[in-house]
C-alpha positions as CSV (number, residue, x, y, z in Angstrom):
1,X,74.1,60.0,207.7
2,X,71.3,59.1,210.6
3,X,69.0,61.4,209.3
4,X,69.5,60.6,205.7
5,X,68.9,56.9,206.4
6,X,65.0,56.1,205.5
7,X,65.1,53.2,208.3
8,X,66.0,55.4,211.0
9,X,64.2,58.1,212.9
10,X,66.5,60.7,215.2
11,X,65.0,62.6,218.1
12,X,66.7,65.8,218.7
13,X,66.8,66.6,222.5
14,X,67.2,70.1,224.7
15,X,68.2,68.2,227.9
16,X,68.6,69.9,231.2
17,X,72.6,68.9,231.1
18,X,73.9,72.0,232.3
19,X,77.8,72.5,231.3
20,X,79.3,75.0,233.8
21,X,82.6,76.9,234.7
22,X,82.8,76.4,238.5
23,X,84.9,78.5,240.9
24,X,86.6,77.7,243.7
25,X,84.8,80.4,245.7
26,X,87.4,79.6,248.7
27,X,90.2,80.9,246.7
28,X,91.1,84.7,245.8
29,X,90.0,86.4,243.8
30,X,87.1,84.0,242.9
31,X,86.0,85.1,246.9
32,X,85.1,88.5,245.2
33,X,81.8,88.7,243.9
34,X,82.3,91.6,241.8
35,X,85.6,89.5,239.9
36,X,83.6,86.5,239.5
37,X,81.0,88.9,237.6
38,X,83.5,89.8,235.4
39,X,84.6,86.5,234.9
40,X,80.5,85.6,233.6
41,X,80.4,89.3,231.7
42,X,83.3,88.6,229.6
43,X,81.9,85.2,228.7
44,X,80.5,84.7,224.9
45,X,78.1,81.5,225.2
46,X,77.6,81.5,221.3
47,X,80.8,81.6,220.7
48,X,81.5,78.6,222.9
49,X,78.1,76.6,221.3
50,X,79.8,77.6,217.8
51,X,83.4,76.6,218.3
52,X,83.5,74.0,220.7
53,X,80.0,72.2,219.9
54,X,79.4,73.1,216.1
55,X,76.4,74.6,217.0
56,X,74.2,71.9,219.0
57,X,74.0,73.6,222.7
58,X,71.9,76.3,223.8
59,X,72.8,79.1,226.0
60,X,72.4,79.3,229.6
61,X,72.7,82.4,232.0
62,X,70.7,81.2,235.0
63,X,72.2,79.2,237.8
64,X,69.2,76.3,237.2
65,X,68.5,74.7,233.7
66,X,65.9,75.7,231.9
67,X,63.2,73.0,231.9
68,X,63.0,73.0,235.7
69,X,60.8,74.4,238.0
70,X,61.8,77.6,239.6
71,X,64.0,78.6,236.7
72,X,64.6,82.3,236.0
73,X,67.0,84.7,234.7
74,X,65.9,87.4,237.2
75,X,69.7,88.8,238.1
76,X,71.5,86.8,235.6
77,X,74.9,88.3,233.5
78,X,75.0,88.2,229.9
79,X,77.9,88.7,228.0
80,X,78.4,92.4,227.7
81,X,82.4,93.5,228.0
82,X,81.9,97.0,228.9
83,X,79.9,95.6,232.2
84,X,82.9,92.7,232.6
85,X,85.6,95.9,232.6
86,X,82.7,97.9,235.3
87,X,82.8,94.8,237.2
88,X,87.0,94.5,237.1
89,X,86.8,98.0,238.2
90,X,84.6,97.6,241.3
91,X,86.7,94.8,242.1
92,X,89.7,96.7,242.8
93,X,92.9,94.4,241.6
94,X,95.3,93.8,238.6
95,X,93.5,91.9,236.5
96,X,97.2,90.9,234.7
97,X,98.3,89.6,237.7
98,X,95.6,86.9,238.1
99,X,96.7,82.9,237.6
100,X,93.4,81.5,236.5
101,X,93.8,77.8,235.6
102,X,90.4,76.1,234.0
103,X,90.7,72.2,234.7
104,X,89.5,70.1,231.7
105,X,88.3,66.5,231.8
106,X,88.1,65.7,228.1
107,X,88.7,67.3,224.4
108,X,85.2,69.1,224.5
109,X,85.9,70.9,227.4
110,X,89.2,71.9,226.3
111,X,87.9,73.4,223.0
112,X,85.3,75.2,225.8
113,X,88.0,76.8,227.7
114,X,90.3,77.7,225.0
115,X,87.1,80.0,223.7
116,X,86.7,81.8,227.8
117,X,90.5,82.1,227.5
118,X,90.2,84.0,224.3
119,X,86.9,85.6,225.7
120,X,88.8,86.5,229.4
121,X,91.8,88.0,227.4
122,X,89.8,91.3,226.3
123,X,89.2,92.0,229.6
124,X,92.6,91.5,230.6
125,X,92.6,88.3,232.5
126,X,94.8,85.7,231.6
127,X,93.7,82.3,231.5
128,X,95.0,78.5,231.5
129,X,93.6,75.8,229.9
130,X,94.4,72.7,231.5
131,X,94.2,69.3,230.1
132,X,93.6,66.7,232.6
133,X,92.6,62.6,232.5
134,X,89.3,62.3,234.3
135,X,91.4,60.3,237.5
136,X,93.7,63.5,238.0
137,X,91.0,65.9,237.3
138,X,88.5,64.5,239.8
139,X,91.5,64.0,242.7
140,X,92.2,68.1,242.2
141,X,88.2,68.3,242.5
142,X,88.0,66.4,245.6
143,X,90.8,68.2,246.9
144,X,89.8,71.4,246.4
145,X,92.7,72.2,244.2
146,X,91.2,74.2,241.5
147,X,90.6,77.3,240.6
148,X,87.8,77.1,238.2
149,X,87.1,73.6,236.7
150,X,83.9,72.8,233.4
151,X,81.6,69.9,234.4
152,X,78.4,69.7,234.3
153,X,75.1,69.1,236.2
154,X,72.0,67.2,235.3
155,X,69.5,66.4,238.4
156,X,66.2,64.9,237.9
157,X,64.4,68.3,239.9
158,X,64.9,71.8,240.8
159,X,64.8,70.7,244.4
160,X,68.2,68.2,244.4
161,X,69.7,71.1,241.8
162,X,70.0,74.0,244.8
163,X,70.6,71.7,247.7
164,X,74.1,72.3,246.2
165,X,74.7,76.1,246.9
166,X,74.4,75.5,250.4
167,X,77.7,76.0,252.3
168,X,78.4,72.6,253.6
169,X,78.3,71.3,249.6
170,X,81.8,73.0,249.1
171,X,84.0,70.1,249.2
172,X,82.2,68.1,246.6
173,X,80.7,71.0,244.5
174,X,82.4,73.5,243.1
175,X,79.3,75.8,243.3
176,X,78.7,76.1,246.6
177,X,79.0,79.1,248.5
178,X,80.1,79.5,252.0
179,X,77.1,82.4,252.4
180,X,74.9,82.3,255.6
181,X,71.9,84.1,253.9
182,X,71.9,81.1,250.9
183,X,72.1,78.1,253.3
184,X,69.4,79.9,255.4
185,X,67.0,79.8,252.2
186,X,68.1,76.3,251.4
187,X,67.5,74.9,254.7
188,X,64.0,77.1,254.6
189,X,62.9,75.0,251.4
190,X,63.5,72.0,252.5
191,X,61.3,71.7,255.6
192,X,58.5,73.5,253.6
193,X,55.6,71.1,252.7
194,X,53.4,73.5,250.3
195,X,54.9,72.7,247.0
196,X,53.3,76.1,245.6
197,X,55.4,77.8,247.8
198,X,58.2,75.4,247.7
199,X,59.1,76.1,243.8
200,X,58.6,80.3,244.8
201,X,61.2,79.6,247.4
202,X,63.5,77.9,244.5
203,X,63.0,80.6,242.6
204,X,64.7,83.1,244.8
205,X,67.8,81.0,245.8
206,X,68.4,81.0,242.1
207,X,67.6,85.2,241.3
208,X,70.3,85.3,245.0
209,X,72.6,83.0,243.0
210,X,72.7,84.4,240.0
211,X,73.7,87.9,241.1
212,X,76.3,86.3,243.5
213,X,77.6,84.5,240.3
214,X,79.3,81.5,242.5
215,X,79.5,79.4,239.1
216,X,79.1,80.6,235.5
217,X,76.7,78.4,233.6
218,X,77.4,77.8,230.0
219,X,74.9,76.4,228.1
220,X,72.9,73.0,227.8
221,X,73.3,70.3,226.0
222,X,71.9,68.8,223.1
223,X,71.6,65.3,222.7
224,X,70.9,63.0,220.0
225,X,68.7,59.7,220.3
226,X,68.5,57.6,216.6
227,X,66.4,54.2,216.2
228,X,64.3,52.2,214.2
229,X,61.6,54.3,213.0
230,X,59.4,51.0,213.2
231,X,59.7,51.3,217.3
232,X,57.1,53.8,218.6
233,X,56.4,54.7,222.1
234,X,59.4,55.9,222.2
235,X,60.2,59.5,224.3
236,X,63.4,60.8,225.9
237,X,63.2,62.9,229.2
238,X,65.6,65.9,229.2
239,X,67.3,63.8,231.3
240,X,68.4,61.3,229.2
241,X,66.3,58.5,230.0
242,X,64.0,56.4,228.4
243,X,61.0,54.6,229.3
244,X,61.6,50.8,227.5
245,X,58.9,49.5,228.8
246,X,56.3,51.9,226.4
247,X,58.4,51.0,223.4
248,X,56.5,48.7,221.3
249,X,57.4,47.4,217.4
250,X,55.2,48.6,214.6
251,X,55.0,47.6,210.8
């Protein structure tokens, strides 16, 4: 109807919102890389962006959104079932006998993980969707009483996005890793000056992260802006935010 309207302009935005199925990567088997691959394998992101968004997302496989520096999908798992099944296989266990619940803060995400339960269930794995009011939801977070839980991540930079891999991030984000070689790179970046060398060093935490698959993200998503179309001056970061002090009328 916005669109339609003749008085009203609407801005279309790929954000850098990234909507992601975090593990518990304390908990077996989500402390097995090779099951957590499978997990991210047996995943169908266009599915998800079809069913549960009616189309307006767009598909992420990297640990980082796209739109920041030092993104890449150098290591990254697509969907591909035959390499989910390899994956289960290197892994070792009973894939029936897993209990993998999926914590949901609102409606959207339960549309999201009713589509990885249908997507897990091919490969074997049986998962629970469950329901959750945001108070309950972040008390299990806090707590560490998850096993996989969809949120999502938006930081301003690249730089604040991989501070949380880094070991001592577990407790208040759900991917972190406890991994000695990933805090070693984090801690690396962050006393390095040359900002050159800074985004390369980004770069690699995320190609590491990827292939160690602590999180699975999703996709990003797409927001909507509608106004006036006499304002002008008016642009949205992939953020989200808006610069009201450019904005200016027009007739």
């Amino acid at each position: 109807n916005l669109q339609e309207d003749d008085d009203i302009k609407v801005d279309a935005i790929d954000s850098v919102d990234n909507v992601i199925l975090f593990f518990n990567n304390d908990r077996a088997p989500f402390n097995d890389v090779n099951f957590r691959n499978a997990v991210a394998a047996a995943i169908n992101r266009n599915d998800i962006i079809t069913a549960a968004l009616n189309g307006y997302g767009t598909p992420n496989f990297s640990s980082l959104a796209k739109g920041h520096v030092g993104y890449t999908e150098k290591n990254a798992i697509v969907y591909d079932l035959d390499r989910a099944k390899k994956f289960l296989e290197a892994w070792g266990g009973d894939s029936s006998s897993v209990k993998m619940d999926i914590l949901c803060s609102n409606e959207t995400r339960v549309a999201i993980g009713t589509v990885i339960q249908s997507n897990l269930a091919k490969v074997g794995i049986k998962a629970n969707v469950i329901p959750m009011d945001t108070a309950a939801y972040m008390a299990r977070w806090r707590a560490t009483d998850f096993d996989t839980v969809i949120a999502s991540w938006s930081p301003s930079n690249a730089l604040s996005y991989v501070q949380r891999f880094h070991s001592d991030r577990r407790k208040t984000y759900g991917g972190a890793i406890n991994d000695p070689a990933i805090d070693k790179m984090v801690l690396d970046m962050n006393i390095t000056l040359d900002g050159k060398k800074r985004s390369e060093m980004i770069e690699d935490i995320v190609a590491t992260i990827n292939k160690l698959t602590p999180q699975v993200s999703l996709y990003q998503s797409q927001w909507f802006r509608a106004y006036n179309k006499k304002l002008a001056g008016v642009i949205f970061s992939k953020t989200g935010y808006a610069s009201f002090s450019d904005m200016y009328w027009v007739e």
